[in-house]
ZALO-472071 format. One record per residue (C-alpha): residue number from 1; residue in three letters; x, y, z. Coordinates in nm, 3 decimals. Layout:
atom n NUM | res ALA | px X | py Y | pz Z
...
//
This chain:
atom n 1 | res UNK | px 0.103 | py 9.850 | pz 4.394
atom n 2 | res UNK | px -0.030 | py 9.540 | pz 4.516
atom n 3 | res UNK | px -0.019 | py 9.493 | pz 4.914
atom n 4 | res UNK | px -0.232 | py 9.202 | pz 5.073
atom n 5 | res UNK | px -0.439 | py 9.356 | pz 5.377
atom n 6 | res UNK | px -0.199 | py 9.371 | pz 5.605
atom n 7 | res UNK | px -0.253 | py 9.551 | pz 5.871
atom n 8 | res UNK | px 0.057 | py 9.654 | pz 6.054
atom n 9 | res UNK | px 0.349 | py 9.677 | pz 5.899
atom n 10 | res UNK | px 0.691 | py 9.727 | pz 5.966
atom n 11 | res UNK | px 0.886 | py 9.930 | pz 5.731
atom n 12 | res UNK | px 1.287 | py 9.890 | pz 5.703
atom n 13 | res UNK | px 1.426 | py 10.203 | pz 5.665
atom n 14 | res UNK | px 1.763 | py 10.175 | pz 5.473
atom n 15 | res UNK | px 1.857 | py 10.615 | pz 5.412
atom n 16 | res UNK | px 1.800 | py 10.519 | pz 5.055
atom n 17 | res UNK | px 1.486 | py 10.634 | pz 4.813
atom n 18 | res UNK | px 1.367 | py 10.328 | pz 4.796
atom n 19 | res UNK | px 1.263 | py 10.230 | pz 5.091
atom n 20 | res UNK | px 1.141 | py 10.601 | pz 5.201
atom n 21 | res UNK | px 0.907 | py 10.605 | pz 4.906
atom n 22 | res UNK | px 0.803 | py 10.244 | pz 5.081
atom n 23 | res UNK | px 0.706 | py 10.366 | pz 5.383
atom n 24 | res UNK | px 0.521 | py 10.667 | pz 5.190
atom n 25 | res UNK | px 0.329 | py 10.432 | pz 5.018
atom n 26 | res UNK | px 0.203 | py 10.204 | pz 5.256
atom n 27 | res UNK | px 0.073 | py 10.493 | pz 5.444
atom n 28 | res UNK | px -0.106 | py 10.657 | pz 5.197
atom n 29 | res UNK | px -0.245 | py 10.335 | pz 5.126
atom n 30 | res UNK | px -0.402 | py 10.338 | pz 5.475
atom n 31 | res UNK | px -0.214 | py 10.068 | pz 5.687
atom n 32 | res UNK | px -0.045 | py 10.075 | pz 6.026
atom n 33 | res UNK | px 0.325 | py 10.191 | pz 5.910
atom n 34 | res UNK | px 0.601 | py 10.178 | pz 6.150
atom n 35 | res UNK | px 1.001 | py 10.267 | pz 6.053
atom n 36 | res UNK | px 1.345 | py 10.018 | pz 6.147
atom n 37 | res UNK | px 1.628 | py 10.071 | pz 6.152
atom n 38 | res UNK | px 1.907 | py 9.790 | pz 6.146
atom n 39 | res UNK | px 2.223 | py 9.873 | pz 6.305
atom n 40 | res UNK | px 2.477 | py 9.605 | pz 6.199
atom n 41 | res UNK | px 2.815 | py 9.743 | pz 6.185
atom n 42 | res UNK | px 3.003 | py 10.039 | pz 6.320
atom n 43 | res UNK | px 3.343 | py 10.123 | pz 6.222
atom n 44 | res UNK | px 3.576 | py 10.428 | pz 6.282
atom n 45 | res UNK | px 3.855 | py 10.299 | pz 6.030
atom n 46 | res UNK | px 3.648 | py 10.281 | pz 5.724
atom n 47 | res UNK | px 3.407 | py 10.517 | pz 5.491
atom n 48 | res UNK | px 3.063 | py 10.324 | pz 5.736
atom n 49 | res UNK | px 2.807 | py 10.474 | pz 5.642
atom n 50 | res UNK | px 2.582 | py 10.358 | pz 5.892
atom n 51 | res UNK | px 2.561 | py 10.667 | pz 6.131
atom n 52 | res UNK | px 2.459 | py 10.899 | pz 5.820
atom n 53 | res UNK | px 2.198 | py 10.642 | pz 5.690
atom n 54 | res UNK | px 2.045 | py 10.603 | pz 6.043
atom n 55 | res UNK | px 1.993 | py 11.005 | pz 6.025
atom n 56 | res UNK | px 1.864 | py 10.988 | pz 5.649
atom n 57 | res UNK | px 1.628 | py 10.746 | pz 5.768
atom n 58 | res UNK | px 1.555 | py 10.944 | pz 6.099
atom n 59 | res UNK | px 1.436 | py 11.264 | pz 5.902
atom n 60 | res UNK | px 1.197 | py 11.019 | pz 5.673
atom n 61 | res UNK | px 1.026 | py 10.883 | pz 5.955
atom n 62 | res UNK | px 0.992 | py 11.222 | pz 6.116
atom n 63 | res UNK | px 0.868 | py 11.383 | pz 5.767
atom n 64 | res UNK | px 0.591 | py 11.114 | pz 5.744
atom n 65 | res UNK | px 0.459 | py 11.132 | pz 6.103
atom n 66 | res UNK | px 0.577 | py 10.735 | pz 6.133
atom n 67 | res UNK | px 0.728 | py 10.586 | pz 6.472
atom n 68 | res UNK | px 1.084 | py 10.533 | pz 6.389
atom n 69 | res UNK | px 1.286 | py 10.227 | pz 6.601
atom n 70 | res UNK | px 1.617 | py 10.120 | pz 6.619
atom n 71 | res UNK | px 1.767 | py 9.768 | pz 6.605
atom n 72 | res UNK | px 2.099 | py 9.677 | pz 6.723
atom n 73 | res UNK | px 2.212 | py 9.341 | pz 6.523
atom n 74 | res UNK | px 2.586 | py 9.413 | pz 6.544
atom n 75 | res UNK | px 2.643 | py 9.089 | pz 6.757
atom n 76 | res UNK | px 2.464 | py 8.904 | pz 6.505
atom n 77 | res UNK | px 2.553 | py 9.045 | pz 6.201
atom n 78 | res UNK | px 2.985 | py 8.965 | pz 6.345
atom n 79 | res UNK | px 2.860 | py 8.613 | pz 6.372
atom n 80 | res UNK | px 2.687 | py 8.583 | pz 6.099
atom n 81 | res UNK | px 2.773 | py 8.790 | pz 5.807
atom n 82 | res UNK | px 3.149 | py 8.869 | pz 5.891
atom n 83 | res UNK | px 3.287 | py 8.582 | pz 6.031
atom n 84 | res UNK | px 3.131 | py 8.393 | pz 5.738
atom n 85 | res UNK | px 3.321 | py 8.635 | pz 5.485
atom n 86 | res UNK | px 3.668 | py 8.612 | pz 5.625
atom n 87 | res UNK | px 3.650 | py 8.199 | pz 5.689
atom n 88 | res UNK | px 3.491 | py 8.193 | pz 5.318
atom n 89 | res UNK | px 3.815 | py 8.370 | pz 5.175
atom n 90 | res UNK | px 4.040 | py 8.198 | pz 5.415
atom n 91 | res UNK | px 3.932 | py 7.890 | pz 5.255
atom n 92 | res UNK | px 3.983 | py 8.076 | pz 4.855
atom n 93 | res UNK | px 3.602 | py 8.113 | pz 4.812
atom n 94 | res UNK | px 3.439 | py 8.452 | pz 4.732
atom n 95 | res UNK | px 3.095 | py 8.439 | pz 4.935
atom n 96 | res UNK | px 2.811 | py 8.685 | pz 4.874
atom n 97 | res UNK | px 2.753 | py 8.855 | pz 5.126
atom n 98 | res UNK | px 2.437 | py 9.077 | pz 5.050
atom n 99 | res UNK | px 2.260 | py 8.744 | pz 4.994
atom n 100 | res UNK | px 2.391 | py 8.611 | pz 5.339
atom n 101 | res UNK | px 2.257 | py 8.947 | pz 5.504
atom n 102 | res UNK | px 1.912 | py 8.869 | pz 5.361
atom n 103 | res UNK | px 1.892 | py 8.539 | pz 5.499
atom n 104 | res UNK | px 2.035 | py 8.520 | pz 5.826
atom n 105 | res UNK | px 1.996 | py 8.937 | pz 5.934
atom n 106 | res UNK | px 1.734 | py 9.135 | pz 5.774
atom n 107 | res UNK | px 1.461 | py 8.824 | pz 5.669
atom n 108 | res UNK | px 1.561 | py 8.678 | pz 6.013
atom n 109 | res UNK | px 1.689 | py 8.872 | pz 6.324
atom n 110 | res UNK | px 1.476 | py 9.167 | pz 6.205
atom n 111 | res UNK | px 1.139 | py 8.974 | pz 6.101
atom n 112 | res UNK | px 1.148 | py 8.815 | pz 6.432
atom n 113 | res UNK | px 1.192 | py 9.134 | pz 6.619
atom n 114 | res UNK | px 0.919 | py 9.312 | pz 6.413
atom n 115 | res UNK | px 0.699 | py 8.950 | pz 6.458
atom n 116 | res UNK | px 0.751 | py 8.949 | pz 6.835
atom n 117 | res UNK | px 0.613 | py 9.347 | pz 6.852
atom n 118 | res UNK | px 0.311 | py 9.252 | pz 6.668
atom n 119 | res UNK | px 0.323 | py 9.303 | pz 6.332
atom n 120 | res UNK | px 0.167 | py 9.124 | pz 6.059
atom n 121 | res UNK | px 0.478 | py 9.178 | pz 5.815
atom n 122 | res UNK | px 0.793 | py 9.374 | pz 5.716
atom n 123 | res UNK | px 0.870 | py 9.561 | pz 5.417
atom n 124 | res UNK | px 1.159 | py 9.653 | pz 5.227
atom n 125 | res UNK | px 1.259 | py 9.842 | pz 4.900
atom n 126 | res UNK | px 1.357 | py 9.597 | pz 4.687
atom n 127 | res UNK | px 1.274 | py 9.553 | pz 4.325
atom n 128 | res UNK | px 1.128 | py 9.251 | pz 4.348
atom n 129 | res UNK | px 0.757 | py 9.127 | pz 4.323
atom n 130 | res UNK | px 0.584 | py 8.880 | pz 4.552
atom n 131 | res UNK | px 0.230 | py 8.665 | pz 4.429
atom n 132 | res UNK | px 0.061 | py 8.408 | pz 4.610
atom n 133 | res UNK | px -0.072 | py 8.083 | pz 4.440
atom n 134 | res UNK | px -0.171 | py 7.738 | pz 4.447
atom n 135 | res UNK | px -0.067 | py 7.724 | pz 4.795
atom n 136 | res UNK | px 0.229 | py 7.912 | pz 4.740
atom n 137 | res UNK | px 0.466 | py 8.235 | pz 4.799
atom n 138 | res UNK | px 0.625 | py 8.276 | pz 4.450
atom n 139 | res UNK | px 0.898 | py 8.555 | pz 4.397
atom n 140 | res UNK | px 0.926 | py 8.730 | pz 4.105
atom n 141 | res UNK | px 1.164 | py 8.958 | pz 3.908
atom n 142 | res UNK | px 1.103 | py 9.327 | pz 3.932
atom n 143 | res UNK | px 0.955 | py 9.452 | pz 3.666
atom n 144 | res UNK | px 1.234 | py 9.773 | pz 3.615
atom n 145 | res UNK | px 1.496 | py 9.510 | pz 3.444
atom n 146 | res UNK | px 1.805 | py 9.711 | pz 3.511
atom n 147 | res UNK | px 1.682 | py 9.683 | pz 3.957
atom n 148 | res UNK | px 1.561 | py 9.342 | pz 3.948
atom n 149 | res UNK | px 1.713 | py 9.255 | pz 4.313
atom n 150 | res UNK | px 1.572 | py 8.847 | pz 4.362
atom n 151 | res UNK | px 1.907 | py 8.773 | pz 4.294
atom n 152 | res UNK | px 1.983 | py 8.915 | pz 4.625
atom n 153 | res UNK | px 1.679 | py 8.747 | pz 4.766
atom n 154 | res UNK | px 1.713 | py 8.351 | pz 4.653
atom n 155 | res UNK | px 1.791 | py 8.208 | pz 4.965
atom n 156 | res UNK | px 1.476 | py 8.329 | pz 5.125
atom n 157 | res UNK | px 1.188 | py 8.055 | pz 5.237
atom n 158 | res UNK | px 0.811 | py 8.027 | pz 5.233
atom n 159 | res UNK | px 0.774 | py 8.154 | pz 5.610
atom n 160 | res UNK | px 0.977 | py 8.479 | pz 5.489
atom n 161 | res UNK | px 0.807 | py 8.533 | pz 5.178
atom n 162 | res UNK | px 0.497 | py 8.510 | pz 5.418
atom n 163 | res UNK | px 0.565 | py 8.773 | pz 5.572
atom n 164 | res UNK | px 0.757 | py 9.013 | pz 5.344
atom n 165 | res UNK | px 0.583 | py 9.306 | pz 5.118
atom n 166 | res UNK | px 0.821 | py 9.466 | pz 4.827
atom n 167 | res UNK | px 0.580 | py 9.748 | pz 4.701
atom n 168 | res UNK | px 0.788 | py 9.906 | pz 4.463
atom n 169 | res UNK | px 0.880 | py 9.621 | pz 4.289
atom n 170 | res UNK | px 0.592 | py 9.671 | pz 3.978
atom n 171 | res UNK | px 0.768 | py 10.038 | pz 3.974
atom n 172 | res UNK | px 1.024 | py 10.166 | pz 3.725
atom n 173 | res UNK | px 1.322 | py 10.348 | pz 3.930
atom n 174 | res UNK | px 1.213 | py 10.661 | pz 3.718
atom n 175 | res UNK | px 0.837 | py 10.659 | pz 3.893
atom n 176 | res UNK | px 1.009 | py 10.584 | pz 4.275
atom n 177 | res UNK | px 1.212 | py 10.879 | pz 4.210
atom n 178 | res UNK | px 0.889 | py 11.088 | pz 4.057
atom n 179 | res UNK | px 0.664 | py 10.979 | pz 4.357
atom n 180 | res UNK | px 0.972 | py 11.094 | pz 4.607
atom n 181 | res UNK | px 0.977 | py 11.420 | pz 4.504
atom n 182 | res UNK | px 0.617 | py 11.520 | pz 4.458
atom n 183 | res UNK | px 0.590 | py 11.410 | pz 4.806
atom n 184 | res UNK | px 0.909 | py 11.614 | pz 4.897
atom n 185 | res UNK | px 1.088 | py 11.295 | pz 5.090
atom n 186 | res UNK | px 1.357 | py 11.445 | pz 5.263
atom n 187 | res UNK | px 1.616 | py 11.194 | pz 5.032
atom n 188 | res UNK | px 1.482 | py 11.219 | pz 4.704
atom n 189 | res UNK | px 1.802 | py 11.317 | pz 4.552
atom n 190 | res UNK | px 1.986 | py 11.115 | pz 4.722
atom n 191 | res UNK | px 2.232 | py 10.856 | pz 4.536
atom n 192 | res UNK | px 2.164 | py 10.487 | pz 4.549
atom n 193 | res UNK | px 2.456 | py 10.346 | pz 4.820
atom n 194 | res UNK | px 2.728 | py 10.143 | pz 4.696
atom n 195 | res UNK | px 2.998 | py 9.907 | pz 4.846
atom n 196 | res UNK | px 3.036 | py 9.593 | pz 5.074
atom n 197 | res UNK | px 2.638 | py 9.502 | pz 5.293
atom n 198 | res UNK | px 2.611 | py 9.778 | pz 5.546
atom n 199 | res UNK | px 2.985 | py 9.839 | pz 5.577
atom n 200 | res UNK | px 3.052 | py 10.099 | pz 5.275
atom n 201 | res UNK | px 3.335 | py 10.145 | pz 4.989
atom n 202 | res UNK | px 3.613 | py 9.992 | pz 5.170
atom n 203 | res UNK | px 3.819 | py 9.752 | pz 4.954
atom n 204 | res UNK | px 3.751 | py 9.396 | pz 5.005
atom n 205 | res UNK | px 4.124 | py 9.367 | pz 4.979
atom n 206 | res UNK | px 4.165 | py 9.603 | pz 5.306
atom n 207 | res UNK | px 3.849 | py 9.467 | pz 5.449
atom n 208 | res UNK | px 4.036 | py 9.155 | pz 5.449
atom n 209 | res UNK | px 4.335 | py 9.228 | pz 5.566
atom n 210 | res UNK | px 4.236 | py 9.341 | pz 5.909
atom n 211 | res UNK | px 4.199 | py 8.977 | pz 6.068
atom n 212 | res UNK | px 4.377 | py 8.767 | pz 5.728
atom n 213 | res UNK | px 4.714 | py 8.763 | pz 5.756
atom n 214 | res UNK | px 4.964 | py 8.860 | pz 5.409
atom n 215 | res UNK | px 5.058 | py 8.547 | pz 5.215
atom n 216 | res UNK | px 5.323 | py 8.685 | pz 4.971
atom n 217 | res UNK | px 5.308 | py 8.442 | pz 4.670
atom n 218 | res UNK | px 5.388 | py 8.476 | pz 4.345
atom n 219 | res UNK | px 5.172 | py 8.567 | pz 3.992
atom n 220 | res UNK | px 5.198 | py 8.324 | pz 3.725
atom n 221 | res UNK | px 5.143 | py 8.338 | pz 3.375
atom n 222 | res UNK | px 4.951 | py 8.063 | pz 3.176
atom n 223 | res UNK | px 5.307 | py 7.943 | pz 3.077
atom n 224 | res UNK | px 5.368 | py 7.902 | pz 3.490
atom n 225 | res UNK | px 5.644 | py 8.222 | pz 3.489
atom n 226 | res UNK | px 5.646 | py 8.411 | pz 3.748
atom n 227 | res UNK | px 5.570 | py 8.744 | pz 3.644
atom n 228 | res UNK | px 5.481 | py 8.886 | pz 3.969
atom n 229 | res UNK | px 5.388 | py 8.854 | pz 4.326
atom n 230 | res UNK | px 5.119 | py 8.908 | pz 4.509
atom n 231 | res UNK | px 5.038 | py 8.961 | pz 4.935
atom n 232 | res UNK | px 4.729 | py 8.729 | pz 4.958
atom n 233 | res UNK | px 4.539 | py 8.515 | pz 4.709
atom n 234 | res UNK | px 4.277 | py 8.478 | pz 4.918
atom n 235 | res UNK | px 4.128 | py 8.820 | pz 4.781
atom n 236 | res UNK | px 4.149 | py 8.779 | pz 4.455
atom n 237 | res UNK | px 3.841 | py 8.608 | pz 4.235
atom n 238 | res UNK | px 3.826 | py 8.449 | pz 3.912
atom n 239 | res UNK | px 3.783 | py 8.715 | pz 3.652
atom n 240 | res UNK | px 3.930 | py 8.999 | pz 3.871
atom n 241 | res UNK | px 4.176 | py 9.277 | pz 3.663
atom n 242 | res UNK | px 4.180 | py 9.536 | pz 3.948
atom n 243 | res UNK | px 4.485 | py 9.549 | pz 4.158
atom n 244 | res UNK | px 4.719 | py 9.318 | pz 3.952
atom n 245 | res UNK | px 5.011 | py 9.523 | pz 3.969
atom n 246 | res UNK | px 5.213 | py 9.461 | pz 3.672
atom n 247 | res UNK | px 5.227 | py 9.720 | pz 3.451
atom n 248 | res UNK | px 5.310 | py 9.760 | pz 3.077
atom n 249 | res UNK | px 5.149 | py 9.501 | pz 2.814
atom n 250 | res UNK | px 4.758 | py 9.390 | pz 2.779
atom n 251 | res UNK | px 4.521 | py 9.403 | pz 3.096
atom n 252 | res UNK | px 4.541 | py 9.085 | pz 3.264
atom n 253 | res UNK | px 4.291 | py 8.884 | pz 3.468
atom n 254 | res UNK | px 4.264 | py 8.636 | pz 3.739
atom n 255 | res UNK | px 4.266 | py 8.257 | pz 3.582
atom n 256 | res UNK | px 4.308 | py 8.030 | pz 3.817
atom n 257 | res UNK | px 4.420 | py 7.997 | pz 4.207
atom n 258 | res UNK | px 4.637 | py 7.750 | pz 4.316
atom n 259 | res UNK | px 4.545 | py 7.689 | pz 4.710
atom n 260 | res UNK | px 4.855 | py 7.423 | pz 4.753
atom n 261 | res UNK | px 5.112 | py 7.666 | pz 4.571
atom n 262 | res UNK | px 4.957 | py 8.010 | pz 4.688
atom n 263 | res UNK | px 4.995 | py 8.134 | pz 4.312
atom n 264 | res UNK | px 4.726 | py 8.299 | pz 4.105
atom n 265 | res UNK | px 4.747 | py 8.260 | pz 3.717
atom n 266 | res UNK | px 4.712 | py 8.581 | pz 3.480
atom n 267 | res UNK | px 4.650 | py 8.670 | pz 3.163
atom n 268 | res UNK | px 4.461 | py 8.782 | pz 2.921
atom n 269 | res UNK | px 4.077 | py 8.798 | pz 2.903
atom n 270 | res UNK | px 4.052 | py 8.568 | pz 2.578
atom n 271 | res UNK | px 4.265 | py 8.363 | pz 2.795
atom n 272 | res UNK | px 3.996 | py 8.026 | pz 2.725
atom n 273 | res UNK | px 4.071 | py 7.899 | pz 3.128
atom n 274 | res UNK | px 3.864 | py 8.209 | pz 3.207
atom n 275 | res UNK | px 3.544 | py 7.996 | pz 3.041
atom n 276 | res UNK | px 3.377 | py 7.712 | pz 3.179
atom n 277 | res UNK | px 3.043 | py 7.531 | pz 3.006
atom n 278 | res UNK | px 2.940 | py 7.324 | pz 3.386
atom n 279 | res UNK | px 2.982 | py 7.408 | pz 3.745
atom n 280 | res UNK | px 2.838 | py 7.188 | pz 4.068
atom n 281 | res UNK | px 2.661 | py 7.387 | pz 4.329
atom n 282 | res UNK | px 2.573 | py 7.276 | pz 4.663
atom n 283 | res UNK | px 2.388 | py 7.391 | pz 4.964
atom n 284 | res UNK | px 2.028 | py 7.340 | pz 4.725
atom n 285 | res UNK | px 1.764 | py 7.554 | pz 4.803
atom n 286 | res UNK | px 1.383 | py 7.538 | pz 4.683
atom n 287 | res UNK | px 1.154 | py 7.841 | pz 4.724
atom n 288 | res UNK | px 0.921 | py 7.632 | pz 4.687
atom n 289 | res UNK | px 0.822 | py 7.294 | pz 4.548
atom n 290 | res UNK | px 1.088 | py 7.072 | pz 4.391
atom n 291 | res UNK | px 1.107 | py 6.997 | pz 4.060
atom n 292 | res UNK | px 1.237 | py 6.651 | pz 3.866
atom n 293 | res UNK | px 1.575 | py 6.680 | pz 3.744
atom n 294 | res UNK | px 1.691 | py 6.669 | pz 3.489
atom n 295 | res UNK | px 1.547 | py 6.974 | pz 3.381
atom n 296 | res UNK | px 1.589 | py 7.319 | pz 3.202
atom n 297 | res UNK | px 1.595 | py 7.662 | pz 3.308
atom n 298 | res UNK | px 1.793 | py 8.018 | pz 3.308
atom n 299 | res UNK | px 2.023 | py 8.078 | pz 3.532
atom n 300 | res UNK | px 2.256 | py 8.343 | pz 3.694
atom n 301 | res UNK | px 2.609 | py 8.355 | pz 3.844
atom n 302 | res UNK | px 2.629 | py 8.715 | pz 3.931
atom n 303 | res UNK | px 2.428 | py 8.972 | pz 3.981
atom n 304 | res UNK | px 2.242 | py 9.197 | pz 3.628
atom n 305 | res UNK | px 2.380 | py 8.916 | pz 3.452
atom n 306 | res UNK | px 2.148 | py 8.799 | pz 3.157
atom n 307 | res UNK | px 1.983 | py 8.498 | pz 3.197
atom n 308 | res UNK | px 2.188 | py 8.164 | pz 3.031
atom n 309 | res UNK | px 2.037 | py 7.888 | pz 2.944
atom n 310 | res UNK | px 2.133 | py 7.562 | pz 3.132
atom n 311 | res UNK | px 2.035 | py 7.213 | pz 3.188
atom n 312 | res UNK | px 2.038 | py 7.075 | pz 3.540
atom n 313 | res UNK | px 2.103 | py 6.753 | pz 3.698
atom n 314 | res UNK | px 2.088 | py 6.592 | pz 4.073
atom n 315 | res UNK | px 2.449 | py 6.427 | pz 4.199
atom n 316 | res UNK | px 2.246 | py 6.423 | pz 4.526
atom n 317 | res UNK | px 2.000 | py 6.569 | pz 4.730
atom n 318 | res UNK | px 2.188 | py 6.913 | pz 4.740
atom n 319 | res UNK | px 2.427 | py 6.895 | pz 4.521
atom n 320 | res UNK | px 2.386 | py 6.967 | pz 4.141
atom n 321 | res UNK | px 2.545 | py 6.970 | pz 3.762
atom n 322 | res UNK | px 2.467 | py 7.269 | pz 3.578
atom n 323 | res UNK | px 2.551 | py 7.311 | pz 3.256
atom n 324 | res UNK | px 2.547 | py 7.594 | pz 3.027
atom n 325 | res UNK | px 2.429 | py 7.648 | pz 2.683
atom n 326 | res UNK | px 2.717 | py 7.881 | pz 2.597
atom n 327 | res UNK | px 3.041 | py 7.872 | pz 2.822
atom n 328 | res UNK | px 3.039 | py 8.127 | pz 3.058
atom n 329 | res UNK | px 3.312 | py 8.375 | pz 3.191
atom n 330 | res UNK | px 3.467 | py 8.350 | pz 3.518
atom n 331 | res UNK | px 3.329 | py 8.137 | pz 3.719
atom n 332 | res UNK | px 3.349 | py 8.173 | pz 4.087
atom n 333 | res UNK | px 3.377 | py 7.931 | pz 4.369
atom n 334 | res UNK | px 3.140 | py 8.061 | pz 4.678
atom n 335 | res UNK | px 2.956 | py 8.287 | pz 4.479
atom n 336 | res UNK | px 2.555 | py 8.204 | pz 4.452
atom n 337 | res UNK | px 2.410 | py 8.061 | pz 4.142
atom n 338 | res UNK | px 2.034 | py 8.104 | pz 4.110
atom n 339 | res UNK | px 1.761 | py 7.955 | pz 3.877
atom n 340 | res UNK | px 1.477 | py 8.094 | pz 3.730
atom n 341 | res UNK | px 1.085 | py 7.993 | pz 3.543
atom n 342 | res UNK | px 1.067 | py 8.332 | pz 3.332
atom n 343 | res UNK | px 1.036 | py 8.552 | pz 3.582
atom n 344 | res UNK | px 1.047 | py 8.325 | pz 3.856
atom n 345 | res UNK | px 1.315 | py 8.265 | pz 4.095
atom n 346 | res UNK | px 1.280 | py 7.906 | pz 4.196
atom n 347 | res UNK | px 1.629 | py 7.772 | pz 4.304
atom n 348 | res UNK | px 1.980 | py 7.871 | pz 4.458
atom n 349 | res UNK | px 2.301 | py 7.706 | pz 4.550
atom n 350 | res UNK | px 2.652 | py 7.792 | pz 4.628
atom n 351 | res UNK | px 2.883 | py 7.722 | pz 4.325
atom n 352 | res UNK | px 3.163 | py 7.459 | pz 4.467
//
């Protein structure tokens, strides 16, 4: 584990392994550890989980001997993170928001809070590594493949990088859970969480629903009959099979959406208008230095995707071409596209 020499340090605290075995760490290794805690949404009408994690996280603090603090960034997190999600869909685009909650809440609202208290840096349980070079913060991939989380993380800047640790990102999952329970964490066995940022295993669909209103329209095939309807196109992305309620035949997938017509287009999944060899992203973002365009790199659209190759051009100064070596399966307006060296994240952008 390599951690500059920091020497206070603010762990987040998320009820998960992870970051426990985070906060374990950094203390053994002799630094000034405290514990967060983000509070960022409280529901009674769905599965929130975030009164149980706030206890899991409680009872790691208390087993290490750390101070354990609470922040309340429900306020921002509506502004934010939710507001974004439900104008994003509104407008037919399916937004990330796990990236969005690492930019604007937990690299933001809760660095500044653990800045303005005095510490030199948070950190976090994210497989993800961190080096520092030629004048530079450069994020890298984790080196357990199947946890590599910098897609999560590619909107982040040089000031966060600064000031962010990610010590179990040289770990396999398999050692973080071997190092939880020879120190007897209180949540060593406890599953990874699941589910929409901080809010849990609702649907998206009922998530939704609560401030959209239903938009019956109907469910075309590729041949533009109407084979069924639907209550809201809105929630549906490219690529999507679940909750297409037609039974009998082939599974069918989400095509296209038709924003003037309110229709969505089905079929099947060698259907080709599921493919797509170029996409434009906007919203450009650098971790660090630019590079000259045209130029080649791998790419993601989604997250534990493998990398593709693509090719990359500038329409202007954040808006880009990218286009794929092999065509690539369901594209998705909203969602983030990043870019990577190797094992470098360099680049992200909002696919348009």
């Amino acid at each position: 584990m390599c951690v500059p020499a920091v020497s206070k340090i603010l762990v987040w605290l998320s009820g998960g392994v992870d970051s426990a075995v985070v906060a374990y760490l950094l203390r053994e290794a002799g630094h000034e550890v405290s514990c967060g805690f983000m509070i960022n949404y409280i529901s009674d009408a769905e599965d929130c989980p975030t009164l149980i994690d706030m206890e899991e996280a409680r009872k790691v603090a208390e087993y290490l001997n750390l101070p354990f603090h609470t922040f309340d960034f429900q306020e921002e997190y509506e502004k934010r993170i939710i507001a974004y999600i439900y104008e994003s869909y509104k407008n037919w685009l399916t937004p990330n928001p796990d990236i969005l909650c690492n930019n604007l809440v937990k690299f933001d609202c809760f660095l500044e809070e653990a800045r303005e208290y005095g510490f030199d840096a948070i950190a976090t349980g994210h497989y993800a590594r961190i080096e520092q070079y030629d004048g530079w913060f450069h994020l890298l991939k984790g080196l357990d493949s199947n946890k590599d989380q910098t897609y999560f993380l590619s909107g982040l800047n040089q000031f966060q990088l600064a000031h962010a640790l990610f010590p179990i990102g040289s770990l396999q999952k398999s050692e973080v859970r071997r190092i939880a329970r020879d120190a007897w964490l209180p949540n060593a066995e406890r599953k990874d969480s699941q589910g929409l940022c901080f809010i849990g295993k609702v649907s998206m669909k009922e998530f939704l629903e609560k401030r959209l209103p239903k938009q019956s329209g109907d469910i075309l095939d590729t041949h533009n009959n109407i084979i069924g309807k639907h209550e809201g196109a809105f929630s549906y992305t490219i690529g999507q099979r679940k909750g297409i309620e037609i039974g009998g035949g082939p599974a069918l997938f989400v095509v296209k959406k038709d924003t003037v017509n309110n229709t969505i287009t089905v079929w099947t999944e060698q259907e080709l208008q599921l493919y797509a060899s170029e996409l434009i992203a906007c919203r450009w973002h650098w971790l660090w230095k630019l590079l000259v365009f045209p130029f080649v790199a791998q790419a993601k659209i989604r997250y534990r995707q493998e990398d593709q190759e693509v090719e990359c051009e500038a329409l202007s100064e954040h808006r880009i071409r990218v286009r794929f070596r092999v065509p690539q399966r369901a594209i998705s307006s909203g969602q983030t596209i990043v870019m990577y060296s190797g094992d470098e994240l360099i680049a992200s952008g909002i696919i348009e």
